[in-house]
Structures are given as C-alpha cells and as structure tokens.
C-alpha positions, 0 to 999 in steps of 0.5 A: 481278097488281095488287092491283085486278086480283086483286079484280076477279078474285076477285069475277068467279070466286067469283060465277061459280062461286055462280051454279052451285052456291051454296046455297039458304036461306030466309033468302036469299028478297027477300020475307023480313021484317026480323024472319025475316032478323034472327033468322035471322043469329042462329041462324047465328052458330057454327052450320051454315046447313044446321042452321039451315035445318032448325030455322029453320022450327020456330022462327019458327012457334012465334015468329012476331014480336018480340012473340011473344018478348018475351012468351015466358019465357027458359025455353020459348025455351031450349028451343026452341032446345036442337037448335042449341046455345048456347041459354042464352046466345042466348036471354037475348040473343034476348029482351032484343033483342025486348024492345027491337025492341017497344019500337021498334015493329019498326023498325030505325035507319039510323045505325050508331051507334044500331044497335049500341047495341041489344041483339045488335047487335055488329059482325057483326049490325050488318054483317047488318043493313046487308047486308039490310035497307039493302043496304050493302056490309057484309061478314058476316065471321067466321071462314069467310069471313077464311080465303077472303081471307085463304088469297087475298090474304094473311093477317091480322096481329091475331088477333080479326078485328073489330080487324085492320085489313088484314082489315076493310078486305079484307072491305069492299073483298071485298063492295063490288059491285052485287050485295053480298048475292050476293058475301057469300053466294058468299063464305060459300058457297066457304068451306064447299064449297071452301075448308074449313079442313080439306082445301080442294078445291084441284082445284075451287077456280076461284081457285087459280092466283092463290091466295097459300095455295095458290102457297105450299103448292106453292112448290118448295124452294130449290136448295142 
C-alpha cells in the first residue's frame, strides 16, 4: 500500500469507526464560544477529557468570561481548579492569558505569529485555536495522538514531538480533510479507546491489518 493509499485509509477507518463510538464533549457543540473552547483546551492538557467533562461546567459557571478571570485573584482559581491538578502552574498561566484576552477585547488574531506571542499560546494552543476557532487543518497533537500515527505509519526519530519533523508533517497531513475537527477528535478518541499506550485492543482495532506496530509485534521469527 502507498503512502497516499494508506492515508486515505487511515482517515476513511479511524472516522467510520468515530462516527459509532466517538466521545461526546461539551467542548465539542458548534454554538461553544471562543472563550469556553479556549479554556477548554487548557484544562485538557495532561488531564483526562472525562475529568475535564466533569469539572468543565463548575469552572465556567464560576468563570463565565475573560473578564471574570482577570479580576480573579491567582488564589481563588487555584482552587478551583485544585480537582484537576497543575493548579498553580495553570492558573497563573490561565490569568495572565485572560489579562491579555481583556485587553484584546476577547478577540482572537488570525496570524500564527501574533497568535503565539500571547500568553499560553505554545504550539499546541495555537494548533486549537486554528482548529476551532479558524477551522484550519491544524492537528491537536500530543502524546495520545503521536502513539496512533506513530504505532500506523512508523515512528518518530526526535524525542519532543513539537520539533520532529516527520511527525509534524504526519499529524498535519493526518488531519488535513473536509471534516479536520472530526478527524482530530476520531484521533484522540481511538487513542484513548483503542490504541492505549498500554494494552491496545488489537482485536477492536479497524486498522490493524495495515498497522505497522501491529505487522511487527506479529512478524514471525526468521527460519535458522
């Protein structure tokens, strides 16, 4: 199978398979504003979605808007988001990108460049922003979603895979369809269902016969 074919196979499978048992997120609703989508994306990074799918509705009725932040002292929204984890380090990050987002008057800039430069706008931010905001074929890539296309097409050769440029270019090229949200979410879906980092189910797995983890976990031993 070329390279294109397995692609297009890949994004046909992994959505056919989303379409009957992908997850349902708030976050995931069109009608979502760009304030809720943001934050969002925030409390999803190194935390499970079903964590974040609990503890999302608290947090913006006690934070509805930027503004809400902005005004808040660091303290209260440390504890408020004390349930999830990493509430020190996001919520000092959480507040000085809603400092920011007052100042812009909730709005968010098209040019990659001026995106990154606001507070918590690294390279998977920007990449979420693009994603749902501008609908851009940016991929949410982290670690879940590397160890799909990495376990399907072959994996990585740099260890942080925000600089490797085979898995950058992969990721891209993995979400680059008419539906990119979708194939996004079908991603991160499989990969928390399926394709776990421990004990995948292969037997479940739509892909598998054209999986190169799986091809080589199987491959019999040469003949002496």
């Amino acid at each position: 199978m070329t390279n294109a074919k397995k692609l297009t196979f890949f994004q046909k499978e992994i959505l056919a398979w989303y379409k009957k048992f992908g997850r349902k997120f708030e976050w995931r609703n069109n009608n979502l504003s760009l304030y809720k989508y943001v934050i969002a994306e925030i409390l999803l990074q190194r935390t499970k979605a079903e964590t974040v799918a609990r503890f999302f509705p608290q947090f913006i009725l006690k934070f509805p808007n930027w503004r809400s932040l902005a005004s808040a002292k660091e303290g209260n929204i440390e504890l408020s988001l004390m349930p999830i984890g990493l509430y020190k380090q996001r919520s000092r990050r959480i507040k000085n990108l809603a400092i920011e987002m007052v100042k812009r008057k909730g709005k968010i800039p098209s040019d990659r460049k001026e995106l990154e430069s606001i507070p918590f706008m690294g390279q998977y931010m920007a990449n979420a922003v693009e994603l749902v905001v501008f609908n851009q074929p940016s991929p949410l890539i982290d670690v879940n979603m590397a160890r799909v296309l990495e376990r399907f097409f072959g994996p990585r050769k740099m260890a942080d895979i925000r600089y490797d440029p085979y898995l950058q270019s992969l990721a891209k090229r993995a979400v680059n369809h008419v539906n990119t949200k979708e194939m996004n979410w079908a991603i991160l879906d499989f990969s928390a269902l399926v394709c776990k980092a421990r004990s995948p189910l292969h037997t479940e797995c739509p892909i598998r016969d054209h999986c190169t983890f799986l091809n080589f976990q199987v491959k019999p031993a040469p003949s002496k």
